[in-house]
C-alpha positions, 0 to 999 in steps of 0.5 A: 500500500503507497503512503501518502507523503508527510503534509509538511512537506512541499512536493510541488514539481518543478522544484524551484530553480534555487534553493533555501539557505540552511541555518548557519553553523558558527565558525572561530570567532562567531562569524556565521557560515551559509556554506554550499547553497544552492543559488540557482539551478537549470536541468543539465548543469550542476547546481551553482553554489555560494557560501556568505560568511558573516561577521559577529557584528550589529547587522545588517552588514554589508556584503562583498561577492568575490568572483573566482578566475581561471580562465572561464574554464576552471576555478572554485568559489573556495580558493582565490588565486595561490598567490594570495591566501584564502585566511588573508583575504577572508579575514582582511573581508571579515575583519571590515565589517563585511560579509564575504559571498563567495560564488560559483559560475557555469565554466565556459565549456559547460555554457558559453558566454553570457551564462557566466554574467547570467550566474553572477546576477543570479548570485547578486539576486539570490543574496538580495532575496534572502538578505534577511536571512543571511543579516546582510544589507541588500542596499549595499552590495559590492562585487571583487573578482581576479582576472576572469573574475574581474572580467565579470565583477566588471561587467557585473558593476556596469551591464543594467537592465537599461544598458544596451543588451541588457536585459538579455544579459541579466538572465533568469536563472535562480530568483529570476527577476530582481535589482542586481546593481552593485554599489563598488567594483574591484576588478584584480588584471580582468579582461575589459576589450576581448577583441584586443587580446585575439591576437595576443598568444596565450603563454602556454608551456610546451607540450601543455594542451589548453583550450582557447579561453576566448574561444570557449567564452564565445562558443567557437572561434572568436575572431568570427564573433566580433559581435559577441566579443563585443557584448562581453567586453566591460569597454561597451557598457561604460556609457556614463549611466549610474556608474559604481566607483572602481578600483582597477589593480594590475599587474603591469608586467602581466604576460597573460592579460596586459597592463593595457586592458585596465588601461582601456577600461579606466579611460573609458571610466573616465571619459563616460565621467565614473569613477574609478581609480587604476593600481599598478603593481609595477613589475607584477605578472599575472596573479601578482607573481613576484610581489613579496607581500600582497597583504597592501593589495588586499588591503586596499580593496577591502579599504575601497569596498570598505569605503564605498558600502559604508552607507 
């Protein structure tokens, strides 16, 4: 004989597209710990995580959604790059004041571009829709991403629904439909203007075999895209529009992503009347290798997202 299921549970098919954040466990030092919710789901793919880690202070804090790199192939929403420690990051994060949204994306041979913009703005959304839960103030919210995660912090901070292709590019995964702007962007060596890199080698050791990463981003050979390498260049949405404050750090001896695209990206800041700031980090290369201590780099980002959430 087939029993009924308990009254209390919801057994409504399709499930939702997103899942409900579990109770917090408490970490060293109270900082409470949301890890591994489910922040939007499509069939075929596996489901996009975050954890938010929120500090033991008066809420609700402001948060901070840090954006991994690796190329749009790889990475994980747990580890910044090995240059700089995960400890020193989330506790410089922590230690503010802040909350810290750490998220995971499509990769680009899972979906091309723009699921991985689709991912961020449903992390930004999911994070605003369950702010009280998580103590988090959705009024201030800010992105920090290094290399092809601040590509996306970049474009997260300035493709709207009103910007040209927006609305295209905000998507519709997790909670589907909400604000996803972001107050202050911090954008660690991202790519802003894709089609200037076509023609610049990636420096792959011999005898290692790596996909193309412009040519996964846009699904197949990017030099017969110039189209969509343009709607996921950060360069075409610096229009003047509501524009959040930047900070741009890079390396300027990056052999991977030049100097020269932070450049162009805070000229065109500039010039559309934003405002934004450019670090160098003279002799760095791409993730700060051969900078001795990038304690002062993580510093002043969190000073930045420190200063621009403030109120």
């Amino acid at each position: 004989m087939t029993q009924s299921p308990p009254a209390e549970l919801d057994l409504a098919w399709p499930p939702p597209p997103y899942g409900q954040p579990v109770p917090p466990t408490v970490a060293e030092g109270g900082v409470r710990r949301f890890d591994g919710a489910t922040y939007a789901t499509t069939p075929g793919y596996r489901p996009r995580l975050l954890d938010v880690h929120v500090p033991p202070v008066d809420g609700p804090v402001p948060a901070v959604v840090w954006i991994h790199g690796g190329g749009w192939l790889d990475g994980d929403r747990r580890y910044p790059p090995p240059t700089v420690p995960a400890a020193l990051l989330h506790g410089a994060v922590l230690g503010a004041g802040l909350a810290l949204v750490s998220i995971d994306y499509r990769h680009s041979l899972e979906a091309p571009f723009p699921a991985q913009l689709h991912d961020v703005k449903a992390a930004i959304r999911y994070v605003r829709h369950f702010a009280d839960v998580f103590g988090i103030d959705p009024e201030r919210i800010g992105v920090w991403g290094e290399s092809a995660g601040g590509h996306l912090a970049a474009l997260a901070g300035l493709v709207r629904s009103g910007s040209p292709d927006g609305a295209a590019l905000e998507g519709t995964e997790g909670v589907g439909a909400g604000d996803t702007a972001v107050k202050a962007v911090v954008d660690w060596y991202g790519v802003s203007e894709i089609v200037a890199l076509l023609s610049h080698p990636m420096p792959v050791p011999p005898g290692v075999e790596f996909p193309d990463p412009y040519a996964a981003l846009l699904g197949g050979n990017a030099e017969e895209r110039p189209e969509l390498a343009r709607a996921a260049s950060p360069v075409t949405y610096a229009d003047g529009t509501a524009l959040p404050p930047f900070l741009l750090v890079h390396g300027t001896s990056d052999g991977l992503v030049p100097y020269s695209q932070s450049v162009l990206l805070a000229q065109a800041l500039e010039d559309a009347g934003g405002d934004v700031t450019l670090q160098p980090v003279e002799g760095a290369d791409h993730i700060f290798l051969g900078v001795p201590d990038v304690t002062p780099i993580v510093s002043a980002g969190v000073a930045f997202l420190t200063r621009h959430l403030s109120t």
